[in-house]
mmCIF file of the C-alpha atoms, coordinates in Angstrom:
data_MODEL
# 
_entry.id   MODEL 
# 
loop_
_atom_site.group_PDB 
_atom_site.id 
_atom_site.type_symbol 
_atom_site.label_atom_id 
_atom_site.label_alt_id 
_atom_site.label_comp_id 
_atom_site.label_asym_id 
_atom_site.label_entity_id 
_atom_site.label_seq_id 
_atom_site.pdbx_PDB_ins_code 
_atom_site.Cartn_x 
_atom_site.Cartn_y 
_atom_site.Cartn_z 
_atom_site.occupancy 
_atom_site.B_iso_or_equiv 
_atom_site.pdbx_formal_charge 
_atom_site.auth_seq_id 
_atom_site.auth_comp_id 
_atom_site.auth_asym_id 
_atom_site.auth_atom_id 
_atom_site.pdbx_PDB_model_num 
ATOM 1  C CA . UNK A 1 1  ? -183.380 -55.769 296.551 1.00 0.00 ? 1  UNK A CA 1 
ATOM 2  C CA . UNK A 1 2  ? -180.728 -58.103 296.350 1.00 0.00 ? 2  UNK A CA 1 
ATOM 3  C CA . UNK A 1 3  ? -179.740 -60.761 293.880 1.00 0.00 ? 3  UNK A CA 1 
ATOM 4  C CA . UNK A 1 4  ? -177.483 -63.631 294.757 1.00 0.00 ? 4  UNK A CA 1 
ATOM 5  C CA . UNK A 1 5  ? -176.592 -66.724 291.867 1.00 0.00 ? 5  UNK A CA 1 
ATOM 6  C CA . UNK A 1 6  ? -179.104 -69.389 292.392 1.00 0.00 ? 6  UNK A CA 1 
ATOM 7  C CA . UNK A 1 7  ? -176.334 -71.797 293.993 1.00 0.00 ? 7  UNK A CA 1 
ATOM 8  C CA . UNK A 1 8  ? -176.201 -69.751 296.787 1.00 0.00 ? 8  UNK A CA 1 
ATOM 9  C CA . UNK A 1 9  ? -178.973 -70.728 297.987 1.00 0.00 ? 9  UNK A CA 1 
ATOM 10 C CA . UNK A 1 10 ? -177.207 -74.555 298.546 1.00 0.00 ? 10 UNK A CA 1 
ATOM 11 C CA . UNK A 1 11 ? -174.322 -72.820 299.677 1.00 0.00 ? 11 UNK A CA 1 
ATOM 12 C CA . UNK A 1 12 ? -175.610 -70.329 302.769 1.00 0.00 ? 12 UNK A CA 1 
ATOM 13 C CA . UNK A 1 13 ? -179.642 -71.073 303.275 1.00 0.00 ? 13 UNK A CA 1 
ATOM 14 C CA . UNK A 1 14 ? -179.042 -70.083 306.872 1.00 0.00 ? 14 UNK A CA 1 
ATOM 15 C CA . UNK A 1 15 ? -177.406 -66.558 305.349 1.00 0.00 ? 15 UNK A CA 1 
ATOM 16 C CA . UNK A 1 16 ? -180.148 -65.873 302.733 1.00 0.00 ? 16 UNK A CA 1 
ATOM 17 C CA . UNK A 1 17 ? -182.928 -66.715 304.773 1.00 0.00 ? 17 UNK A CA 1 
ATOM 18 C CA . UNK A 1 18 ? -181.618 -64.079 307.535 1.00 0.00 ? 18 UNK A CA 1 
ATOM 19 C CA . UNK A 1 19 ? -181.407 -61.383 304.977 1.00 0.00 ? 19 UNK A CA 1 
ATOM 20 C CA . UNK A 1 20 ? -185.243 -62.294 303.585 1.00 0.00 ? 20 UNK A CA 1 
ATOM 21 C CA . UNK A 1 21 ? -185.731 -61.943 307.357 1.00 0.00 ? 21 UNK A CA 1 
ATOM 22 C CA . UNK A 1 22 ? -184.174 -59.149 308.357 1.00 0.00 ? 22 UNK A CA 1 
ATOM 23 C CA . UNK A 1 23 ? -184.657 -56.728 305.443 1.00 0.00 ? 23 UNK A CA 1 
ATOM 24 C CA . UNK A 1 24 ? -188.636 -57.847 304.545 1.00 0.00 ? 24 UNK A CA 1 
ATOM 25 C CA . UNK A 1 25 ? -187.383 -57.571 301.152 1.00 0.00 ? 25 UNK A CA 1 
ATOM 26 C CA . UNK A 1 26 ? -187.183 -60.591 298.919 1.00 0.00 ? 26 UNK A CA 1 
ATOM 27 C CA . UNK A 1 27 ? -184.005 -61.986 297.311 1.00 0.00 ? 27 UNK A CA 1 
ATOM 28 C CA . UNK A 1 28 ? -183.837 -62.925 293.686 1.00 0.00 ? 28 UNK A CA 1 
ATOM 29 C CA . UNK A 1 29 ? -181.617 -65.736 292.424 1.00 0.00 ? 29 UNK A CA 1 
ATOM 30 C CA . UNK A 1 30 ? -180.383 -66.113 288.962 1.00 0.00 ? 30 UNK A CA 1 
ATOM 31 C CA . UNK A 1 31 ? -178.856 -69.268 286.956 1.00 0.00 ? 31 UNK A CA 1 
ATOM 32 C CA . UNK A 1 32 ? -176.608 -68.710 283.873 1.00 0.00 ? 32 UNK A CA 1 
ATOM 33 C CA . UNK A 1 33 ? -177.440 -64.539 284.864 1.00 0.00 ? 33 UNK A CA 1 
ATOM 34 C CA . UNK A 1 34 ? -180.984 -65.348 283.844 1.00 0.00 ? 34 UNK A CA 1 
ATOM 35 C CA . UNK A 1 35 ? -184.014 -64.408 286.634 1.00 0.00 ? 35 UNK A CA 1 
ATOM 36 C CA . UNK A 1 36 ? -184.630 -67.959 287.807 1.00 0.00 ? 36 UNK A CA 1 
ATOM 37 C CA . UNK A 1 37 ? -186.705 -67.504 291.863 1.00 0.00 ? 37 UNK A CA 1 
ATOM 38 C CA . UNK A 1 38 ? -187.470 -64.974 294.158 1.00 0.00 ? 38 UNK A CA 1 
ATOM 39 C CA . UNK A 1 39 ? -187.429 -66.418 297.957 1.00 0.00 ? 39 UNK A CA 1 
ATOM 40 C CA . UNK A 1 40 ? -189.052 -64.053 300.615 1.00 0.00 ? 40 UNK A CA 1 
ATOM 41 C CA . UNK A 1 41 ? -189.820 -64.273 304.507 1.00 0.00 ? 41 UNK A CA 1 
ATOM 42 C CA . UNK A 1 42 ? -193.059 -66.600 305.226 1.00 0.00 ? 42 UNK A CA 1 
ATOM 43 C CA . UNK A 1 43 ? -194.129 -63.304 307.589 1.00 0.00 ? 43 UNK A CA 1 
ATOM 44 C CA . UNK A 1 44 ? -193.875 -60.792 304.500 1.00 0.00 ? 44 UNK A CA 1 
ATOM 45 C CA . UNK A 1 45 ? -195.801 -63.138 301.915 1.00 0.00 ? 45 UNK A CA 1 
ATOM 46 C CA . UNK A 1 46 ? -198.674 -62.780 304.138 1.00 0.00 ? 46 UNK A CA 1 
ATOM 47 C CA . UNK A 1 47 ? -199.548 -59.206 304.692 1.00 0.00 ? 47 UNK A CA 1 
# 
């Protein structure tokens, strides 16, 4: 699992979305260290 600050997600898209990709794990952001999304590979949703 990982967890990166939800303004990452601005910051390195390209980056997260590899990890969702690579690992078939989803990555959790936070805001203010409070659980705000979870983003996960399209492929991985599906199964």
């Amino acid at each position: 699992m990982k967890i990166k600050p939800s303004v990452a997600i601005r910051k390195n898209y390209n980056e997260i979305a590899e990890i969702c990709r690579e690992s078939g794990e989803p990555v959790y952001l936070t805001k203010k260290w409070e659980s705000d999304l979870v983003i996960m590979d399209i492929e991985e949703s599906m199964l």
